[in-house]
N, C-alpha and C positions, 0 to 999 in steps of 0.2 A: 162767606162762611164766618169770617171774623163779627161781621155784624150777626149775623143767628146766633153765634155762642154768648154774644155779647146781650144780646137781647132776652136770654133765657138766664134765669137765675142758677137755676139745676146746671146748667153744664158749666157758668162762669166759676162757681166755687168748686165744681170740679177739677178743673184747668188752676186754677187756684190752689188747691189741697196737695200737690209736693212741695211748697215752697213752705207753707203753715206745717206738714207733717215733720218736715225736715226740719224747723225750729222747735218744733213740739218734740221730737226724738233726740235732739242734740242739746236741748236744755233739761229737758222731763226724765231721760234713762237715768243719765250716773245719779240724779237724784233720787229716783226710786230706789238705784242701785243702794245707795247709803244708807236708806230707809232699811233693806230686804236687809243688807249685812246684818245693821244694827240688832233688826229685831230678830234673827234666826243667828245670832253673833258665829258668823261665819265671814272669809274674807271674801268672796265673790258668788255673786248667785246669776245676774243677769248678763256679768262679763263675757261667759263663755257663748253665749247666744248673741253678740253684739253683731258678728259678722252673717248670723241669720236676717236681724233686723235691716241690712246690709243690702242682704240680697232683696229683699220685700221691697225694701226702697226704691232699687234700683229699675224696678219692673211700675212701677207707683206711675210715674210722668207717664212713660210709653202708654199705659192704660187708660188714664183717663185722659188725656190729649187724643186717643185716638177713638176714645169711646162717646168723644163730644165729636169727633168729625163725624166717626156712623153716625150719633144722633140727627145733623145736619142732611146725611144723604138720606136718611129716611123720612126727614121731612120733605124735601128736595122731592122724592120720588113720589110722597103724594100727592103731592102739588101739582107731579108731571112735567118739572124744570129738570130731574135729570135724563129721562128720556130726550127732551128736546135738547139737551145739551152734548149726548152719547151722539147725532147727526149731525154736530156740529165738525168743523175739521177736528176738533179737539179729538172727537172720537170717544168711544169707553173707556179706553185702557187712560187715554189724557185725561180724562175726568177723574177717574179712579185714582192717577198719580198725583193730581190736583187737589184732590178730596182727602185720601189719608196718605200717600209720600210724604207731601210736605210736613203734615205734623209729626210724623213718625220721625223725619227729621229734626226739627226741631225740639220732639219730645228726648231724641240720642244726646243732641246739645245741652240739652239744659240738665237732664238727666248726669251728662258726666261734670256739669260745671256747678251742681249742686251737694253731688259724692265730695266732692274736696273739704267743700267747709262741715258736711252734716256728717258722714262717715263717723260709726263708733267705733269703728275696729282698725283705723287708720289704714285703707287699701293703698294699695299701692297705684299708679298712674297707671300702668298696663293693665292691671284686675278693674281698674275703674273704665279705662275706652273699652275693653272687652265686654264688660257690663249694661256697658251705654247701649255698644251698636247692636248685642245681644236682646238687651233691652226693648227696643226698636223695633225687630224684625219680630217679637214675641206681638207687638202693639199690634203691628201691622195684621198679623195672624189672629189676635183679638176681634179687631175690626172687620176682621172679613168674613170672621164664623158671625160675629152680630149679623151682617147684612142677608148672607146667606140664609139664614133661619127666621128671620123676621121679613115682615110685609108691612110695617110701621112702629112707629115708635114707641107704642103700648106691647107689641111684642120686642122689641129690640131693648125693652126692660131687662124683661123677661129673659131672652136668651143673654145677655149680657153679664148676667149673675150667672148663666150657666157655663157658660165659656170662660167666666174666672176662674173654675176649676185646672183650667190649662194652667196654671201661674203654681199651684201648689207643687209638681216634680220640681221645682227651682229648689225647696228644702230638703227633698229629699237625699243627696249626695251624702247630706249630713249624717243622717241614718239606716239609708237602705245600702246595701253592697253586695255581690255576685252576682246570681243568676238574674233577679228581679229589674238590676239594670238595665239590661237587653230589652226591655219591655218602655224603659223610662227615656230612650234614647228617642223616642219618636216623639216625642215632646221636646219644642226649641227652649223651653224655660229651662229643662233640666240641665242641659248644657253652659247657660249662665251661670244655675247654682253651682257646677259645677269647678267651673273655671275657679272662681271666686272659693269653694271649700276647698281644691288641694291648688291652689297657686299656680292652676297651670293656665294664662291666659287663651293660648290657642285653642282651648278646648271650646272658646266662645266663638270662632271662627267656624266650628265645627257644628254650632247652632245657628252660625247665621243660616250655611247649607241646611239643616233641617227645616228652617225656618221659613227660604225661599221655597221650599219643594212644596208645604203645606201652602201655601201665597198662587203656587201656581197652579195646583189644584184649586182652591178657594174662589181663586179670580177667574177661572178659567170657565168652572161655573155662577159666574154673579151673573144675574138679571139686568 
C-alpha cells in the first residue's frame, strides 16, 4: 500500500497536506490576523474562530490518510488483488483492517502529535486525544462510504467530495443549538466538534460510539 501511495503523486501530497497545512495555519493565521485588525482597526477578527480552524484540522490527517488507503483498495479491486486477497486466511474483515485500520491509526497519531505544536487556540491534552481518536473513527467512516459507493477510482472521486459533507456537523456546535441537535448527533464528526467547542472531552467518546455503529453498518455491507 505504501508503495501505491508512493507511486501516485495525487495521494502522496495528500498524505502530505497535514503536515504543510499545519505550518501554513500556525505561521499564515495570527499573520492575516494582524493584517484583518490593522485594516478593520479592531482587536480580533479571526481569534475567535481559531478553535474552529482547530477542529477542521483535526479531522484533515484522518481524511486524507484514509482517503489515499480507499484510493489503493479500489485500485486493488480492479486489478482483482483484493478479491484474491478476501480467500486468503487474512479474510475481508483482515484486509479491511489492513487496508484502512492501520492508517486510521496512524492518521489518530500523527493527528494528536501535530495539534501540539500547530493548535491556534492552545487545546488542551484531553480536547486534543479526544480529537485525534474522534478524528480517526470519522476517517475510517469516510473511507468506507468512499468504498461502498464507488466501483473504481473515477467514481471514488466522486463520492469522496461527497462524503466530505460528513465533516461539516464538526462546526456546527458552534452555531446550531436545541432541537436541530437531535438530528446532528448521528454524525461522529459532530461529536468531535463538539467535545472541542464546550470542553467536554467525553463527549468524543460519545462519537467514537457513533462512529463504530456507522463502521458496522458500512462494513457490514462492503463488497
Amino acid at each position: 500500500m505504501i508503495k501505491s501511495i508512493g507511486k501516485d503523486g495525487m495521494l502522496f501530497c495528500a498524505c502530505l497536506l497535514p503536515i504543510l497545512c499545519g505550518i501554513l495555519f500556525k505561521g499564515g493565521m495570527p499573520l492575516l490576523e494582524d493584517i484583518l485588525c490593522g485594516y478593520f482597526n479592531k482587536k480580533a477578527v479571526l481569534v475567535p474562530y481559531y478553535r474552529l480552524i482547530d477542529i477542521g484540522y483535526s479531522l484533515l490527517a484522518p481524511a486524507m490518510f484514509c482517503f489515499a488507503a480507499a484510493m489503493v483498495v479500489l485500485e486493488e479491486r480492479d486489478e482483482g488483488l483484493a478479491s484474491y486477497s478476501a480467500i486468503t486466511p487474512l479474510g475481508k474483515k483482515g484486509y479491511l483492517v489492513s487496508r484502512l485500520g492501520i492508517p486510521a491509526v496512524c492518521a489518530a497519531v500523527l493527528t494528536g502529535l501535530l495539534l501540539f505544536p500547530f493548535s491556534l487556540s492552545g487545546l488542551q491534552a484531553g480536547t486534543i486525544g479526544g480529537l485525534a481518536v474522534s478524528g480517526s473513527v470519522f476517517g475510517l467512516v469516510y473511507a468506507l462510504l468512499i468504498l461502498r459507493f464507488s466501483e473504481n477510482r473515477l467514481e471514488g472521486m466522486a463520492a469522496a467530495k461527497l462524503a466530505s459533507l460528513t465533516m461539516l456537523p464538526a462546526f456546527c456546535p458552534f452555531f446550531i443549538r436545541g432541537g436541530m441537535e437531535y438530528f446532528l448527533w448521528l454524525f461522529p464528526a459532530w461529536w468531535g466538534g463538539a467535545a472541542a467547542a464546550r470542553n467536554q472531552p467525553l463527549l468524543g467518546a460519545a462519537g467514537v460510539l457513533c462512529g463504530l455503529a456507522w463502521i458496522c453498518i458500512l462494513g457490514k455491507n462492503e463488497r
